[in-house]
C-alpha positions as CSV (number, residue, x, y, z in Angstrom):
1,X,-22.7,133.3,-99.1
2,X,-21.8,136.9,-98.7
3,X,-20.4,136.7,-102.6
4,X,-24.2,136.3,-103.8
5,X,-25.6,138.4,-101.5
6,X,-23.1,141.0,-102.3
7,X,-23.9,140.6,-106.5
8,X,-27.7,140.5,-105.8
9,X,-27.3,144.0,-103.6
10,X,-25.1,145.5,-106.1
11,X,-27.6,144.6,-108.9
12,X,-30.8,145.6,-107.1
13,X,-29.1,148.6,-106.3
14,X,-27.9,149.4,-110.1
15,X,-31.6,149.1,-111.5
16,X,-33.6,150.1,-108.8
17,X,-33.3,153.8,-109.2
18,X,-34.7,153.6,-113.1
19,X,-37.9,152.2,-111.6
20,X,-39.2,154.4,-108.9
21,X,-41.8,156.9,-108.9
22,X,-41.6,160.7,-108.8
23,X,-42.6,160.4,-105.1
24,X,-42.4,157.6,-102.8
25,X,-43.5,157.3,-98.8
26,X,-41.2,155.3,-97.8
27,X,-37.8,153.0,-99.1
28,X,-35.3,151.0,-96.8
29,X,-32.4,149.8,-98.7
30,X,-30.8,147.3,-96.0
31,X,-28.6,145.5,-98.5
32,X,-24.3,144.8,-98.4
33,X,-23.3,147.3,-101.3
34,X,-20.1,149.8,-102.5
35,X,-20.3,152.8,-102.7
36,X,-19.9,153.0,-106.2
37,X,-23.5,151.0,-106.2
38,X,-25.1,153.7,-104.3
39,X,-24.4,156.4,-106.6
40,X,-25.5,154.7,-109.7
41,X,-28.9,154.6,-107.9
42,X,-29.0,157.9,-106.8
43,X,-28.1,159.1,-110.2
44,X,-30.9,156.7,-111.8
45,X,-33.6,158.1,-109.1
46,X,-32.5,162.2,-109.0
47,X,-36.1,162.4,-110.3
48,X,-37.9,161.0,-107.1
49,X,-38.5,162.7,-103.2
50,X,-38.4,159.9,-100.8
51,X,-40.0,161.2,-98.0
52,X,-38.3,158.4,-95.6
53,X,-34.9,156.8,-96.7
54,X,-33.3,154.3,-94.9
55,X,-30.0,153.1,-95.7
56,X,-28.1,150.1,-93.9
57,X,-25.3,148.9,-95.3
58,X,-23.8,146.3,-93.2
59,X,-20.8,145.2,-95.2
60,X,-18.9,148.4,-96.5
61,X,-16.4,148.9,-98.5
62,X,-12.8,149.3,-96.8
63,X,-12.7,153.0,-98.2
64,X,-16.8,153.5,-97.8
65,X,-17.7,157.0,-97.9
66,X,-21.7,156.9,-98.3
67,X,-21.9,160.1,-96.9
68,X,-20.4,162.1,-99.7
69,X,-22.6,160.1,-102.0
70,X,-26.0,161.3,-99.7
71,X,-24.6,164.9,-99.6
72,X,-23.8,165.1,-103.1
73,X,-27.2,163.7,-104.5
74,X,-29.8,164.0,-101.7
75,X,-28.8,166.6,-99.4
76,X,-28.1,169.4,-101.7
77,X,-31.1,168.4,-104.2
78,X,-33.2,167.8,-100.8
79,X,-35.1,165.0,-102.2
80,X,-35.1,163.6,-99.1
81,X,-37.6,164.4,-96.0
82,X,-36.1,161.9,-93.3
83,X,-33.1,160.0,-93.1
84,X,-31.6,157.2,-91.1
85,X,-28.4,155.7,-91.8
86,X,-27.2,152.4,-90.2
87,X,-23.9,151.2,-91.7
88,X,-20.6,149.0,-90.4
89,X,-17.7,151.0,-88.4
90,X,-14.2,150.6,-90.2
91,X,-13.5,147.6,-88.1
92,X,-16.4,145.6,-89.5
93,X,-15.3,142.4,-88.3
94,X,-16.3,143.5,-84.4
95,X,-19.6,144.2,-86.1
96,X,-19.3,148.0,-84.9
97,X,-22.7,149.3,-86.0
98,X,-22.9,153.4,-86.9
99,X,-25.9,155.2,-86.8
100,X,-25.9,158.8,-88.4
101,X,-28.5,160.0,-86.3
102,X,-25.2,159.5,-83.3
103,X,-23.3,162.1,-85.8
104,X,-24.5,165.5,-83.7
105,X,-22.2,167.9,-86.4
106,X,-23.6,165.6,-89.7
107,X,-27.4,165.7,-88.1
108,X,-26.9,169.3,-88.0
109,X,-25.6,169.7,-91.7
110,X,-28.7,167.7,-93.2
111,X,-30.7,170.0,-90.7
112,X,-29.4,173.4,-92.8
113,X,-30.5,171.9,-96.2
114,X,-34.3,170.6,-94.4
115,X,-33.5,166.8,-94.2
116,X,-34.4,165.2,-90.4
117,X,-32.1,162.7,-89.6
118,X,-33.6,159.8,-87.6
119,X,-32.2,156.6,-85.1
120,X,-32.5,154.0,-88.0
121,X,-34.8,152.1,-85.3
122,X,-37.0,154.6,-85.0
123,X,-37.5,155.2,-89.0
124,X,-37.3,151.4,-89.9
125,X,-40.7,149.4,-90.3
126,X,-41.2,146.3,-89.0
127,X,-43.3,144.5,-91.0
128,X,-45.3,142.1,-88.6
129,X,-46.2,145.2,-86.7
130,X,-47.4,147.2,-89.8
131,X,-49.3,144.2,-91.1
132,X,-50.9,143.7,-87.7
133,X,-51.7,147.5,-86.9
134,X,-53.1,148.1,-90.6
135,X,-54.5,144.8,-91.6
136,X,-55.4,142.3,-89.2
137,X,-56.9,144.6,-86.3
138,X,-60.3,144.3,-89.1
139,X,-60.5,140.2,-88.9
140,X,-61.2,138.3,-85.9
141,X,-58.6,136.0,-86.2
């Protein structure tokens, strides 16, 4: 199972970035990806601010290091807004969830270069509730 999830993430990930807009409002990429993935689409989408990214990756790599991707091609380009980072801790098999926003020295490093990191939760849409708030509070249903 995680085999075809892993090659559908990877692939997604590839060929995404060459099919974004200039700008988008908003992009959650909770797929199971390497790192090497990542920065083939942040090299395809240099051209695009993303106002909110979310990231989770729940099935790293054993020698992850997503962060120097982000700094490299977000950060320092600050095409980024707001950022939320969920990912796996190195012992991934106690399901040890990391979020950045936890990071105080990292949160502060984005904060020098105008990025906001966020709790994950707090940036991450749920769709039932944006469908309900946006949509359905017009019919009577």
């Amino acid at each position: 199972m995680y085999i075809i999830y892993d090659e559908l993430s990877s692939t997604i990930l590839q060929n995404l970035g060459q099919v974004l807009p200039s700008k988008l409002e908003y992009l959650c990429l909770s797929l199971s990806f390497r790192t090497n993935d990542l920065e083939i689409f942040l090299k395809n989408s240099q051209n695009t601010f993303i106002k909110k990214l979310l990231i989770g990756n729940i099935v790293p790599d054993k020698d992850d290091n997503i962060l120097f991707c982000i700094k490299k091609y977000i950060m320092k380009e600050e095409r980024v807004k707001y950022l939320a980072i969920l990912q796996s801790g190195p012992n991934s098999y106690n399901m040890d969830i990391i979020d950045l926003y936890l990071s105080e020295d990292e949160v502060n490093e984005y904060k020098l270069h105008n990025i906001i990191v966020q709790p994950y939760d707090d940036l991450c849409i749920d769709s039932y509730i944006f469908i309900n708030n946006n949509y359905l509070q017009y019919y009577n249903l």
